[in-house]
C-alpha positions, -999 to +999 in steps of 0.1 A: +658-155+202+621-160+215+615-176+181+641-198+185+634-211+218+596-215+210+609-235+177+629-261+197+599-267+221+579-271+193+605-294+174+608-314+207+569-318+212+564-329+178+590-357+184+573-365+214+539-367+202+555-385+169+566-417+184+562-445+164+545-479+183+553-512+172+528-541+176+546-576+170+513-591+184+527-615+212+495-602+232+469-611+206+443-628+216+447-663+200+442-693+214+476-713+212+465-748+207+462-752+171+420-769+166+415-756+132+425-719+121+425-696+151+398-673+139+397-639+157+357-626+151+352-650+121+354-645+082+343-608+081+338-597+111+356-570+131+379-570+165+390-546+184+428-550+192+457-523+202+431-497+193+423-511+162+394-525+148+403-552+124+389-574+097+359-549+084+325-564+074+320-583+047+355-567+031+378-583+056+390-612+080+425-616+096+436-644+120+471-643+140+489-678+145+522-687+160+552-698+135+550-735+127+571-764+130+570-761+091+595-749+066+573-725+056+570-684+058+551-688+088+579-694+109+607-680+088+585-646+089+577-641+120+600-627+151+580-644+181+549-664+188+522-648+170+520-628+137+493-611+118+478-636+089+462-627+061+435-658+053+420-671+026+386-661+009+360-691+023+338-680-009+363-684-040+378-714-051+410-694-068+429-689-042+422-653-034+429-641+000+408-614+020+424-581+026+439-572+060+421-539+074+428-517+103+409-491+116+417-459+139+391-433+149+422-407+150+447-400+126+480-422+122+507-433+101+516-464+083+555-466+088+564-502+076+566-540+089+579-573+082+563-591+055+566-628+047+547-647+019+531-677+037+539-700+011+548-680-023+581-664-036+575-637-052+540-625-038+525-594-048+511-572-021+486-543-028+492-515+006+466-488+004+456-462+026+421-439+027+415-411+049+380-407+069+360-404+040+369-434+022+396-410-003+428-431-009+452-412+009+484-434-006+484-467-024+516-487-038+525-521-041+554-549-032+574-579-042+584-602-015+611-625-025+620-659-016+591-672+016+625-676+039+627-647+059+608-612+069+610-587+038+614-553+061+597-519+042+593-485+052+567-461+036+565-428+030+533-412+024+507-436+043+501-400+068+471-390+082+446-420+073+421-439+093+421-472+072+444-492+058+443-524+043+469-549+023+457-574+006+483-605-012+486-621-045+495-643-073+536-657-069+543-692-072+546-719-048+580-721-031+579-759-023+565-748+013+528-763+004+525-797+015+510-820-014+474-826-018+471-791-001+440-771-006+452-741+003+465-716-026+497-700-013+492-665-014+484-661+023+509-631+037+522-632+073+532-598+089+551-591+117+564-559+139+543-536+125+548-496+130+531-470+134+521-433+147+494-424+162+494-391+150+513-378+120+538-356+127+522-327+108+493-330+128+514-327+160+534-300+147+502-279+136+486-286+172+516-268+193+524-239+167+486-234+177+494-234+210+522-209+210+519-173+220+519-149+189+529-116+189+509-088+188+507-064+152+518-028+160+484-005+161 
C-alpha cells in the first residue's frame, strides 16, 4: 500500500514539475513601428528572452515582427502581435536563411509550435536538438503546406537538450512576394511555441530520489 501511495505522489510531482510553457511572444521586445527589420541583438548575436538566449554567434540571428497588412504567412501564421522570424542570411545572395537557436542552461523539452512559411508553400524545415555537449539529441524534418495558415506539430523525442535550432528551406513562392522583391521566400514565422523546462524523466528520477527506501533485512 506504501508503494502505492508514494507512486501517486511521485506520479503527481512529475506532472507538476512537467508542465509545459508556451511562449507566443506578445512580450518580446520589439519595437512596433516598422523602420526597417526589427532586429533583436543584430545578425549573429545573442538575446536573452524567456530564459533563453537566442540567435548564437556567428551561427544564428532571429528577429520577431507583428503580422502584416500583407497576404502573406506573416499574418496568416501568427496568433497575436508578434511572432518568432527566422531572417535571411545578410552574407549569401541564394536566399538562405540563418537558423533559429535557443539556448537553456537546464534541461527542457521541445514539444511543438505553429509554423508558417513566410512566403513559400511547401517549405522545408530542418528541427534539431543537441544536448550540453553539442551531441544531437533528436533531429527530423517538415513540410509546411500552403503559406495560409499555422502548420501545428508536436514532437516526440526533442527531451533533455540545451539547444535547439530550426533552420528553413527551399519551397516555391506562393504569390505572397511582392514583384521586384529581393527577398528569397524561405523565411519561416513561428508562433506559440511549447515547451518544458524539465523533461519529465528528469523530474520523475529527482522525486524517486527523494523517497524513503526501505531497509534490506540484516
Amino acid at each position: 500500500m506504501k508503494s502505492l501511495i508514494w507512486a501517486g505522489a511521485a506520479a503527481m510531482a512529475c506532472s507538476t514539475l512537467a508542465v509545459a510553457d508556451m511562449l507566443d511572444f506578445e512580450d518580446a521586445p520589439t519595437p512596433i513601428v516598422w523602420t526597417g527589420p526589427p532586429i533583436i541583438g543584430a545578425y549573429g548575436a545573442t538575446t536573452n528572452y524567456a530564459g533563453f538566449t537566442w540567435g548564437g554567434t556567428p551561427d544564428g540571428a532571429y528577429f520577431f515582427s507583428g503580422p502584416f497588412g500583407l497576404n502573406t504567412g506573416y499574418s496568416y501564421g501568427t496568433t497575436g502581435f508578434r511572432a518568432l522570424f527566422s531572417a535571411d542570411d545578410p552574407t549569401t545572395s541564394t536566399g538562405s536563411t540563418l537558423p533559429i537557436i535557443m539556448r537553456r542552461n537546464s534541461p527542457w523539452t521541445f514539444v511543438g509550435a505553429d509554423f508558417t512559411g513566410a512566403y513559400n508553400q511547401d517549405l522545408m524545415v530542418d528541427i534539431t536538438g543537441y544536448d550540453a555537449l553539442g551531441n544531437i539529441v533528436n533531429s527530423t524534418t517538415i513540410t509546411l503546406g500552403l503559406p495560409i495558415g499555422p502548420d501545428v506539430r508536436t514532437f516526440a523525442g526533442f527531451v533533455n537538450i540545451a539547444e535547439l535550432r530550426i533552420h528553413s528551406y527551399g519551397g516555391t513562392d506562393y504569390g505572397h512576394l511582392p514583384p521586384g522583391s529581393v527577398y528569397f521566400g524561405t523565411n519561416l514565422v513561428i508562433d506559440n511555441l511549447i515547451f518544458t523546462p524539465a523533461p519529465a524523466g528528469l523530474a520523475l528520477l529527482g522525486v524517486m530520489g527523494a523517497l524513503p527506501r526501505r531497509r534490506r533485512p540484516a
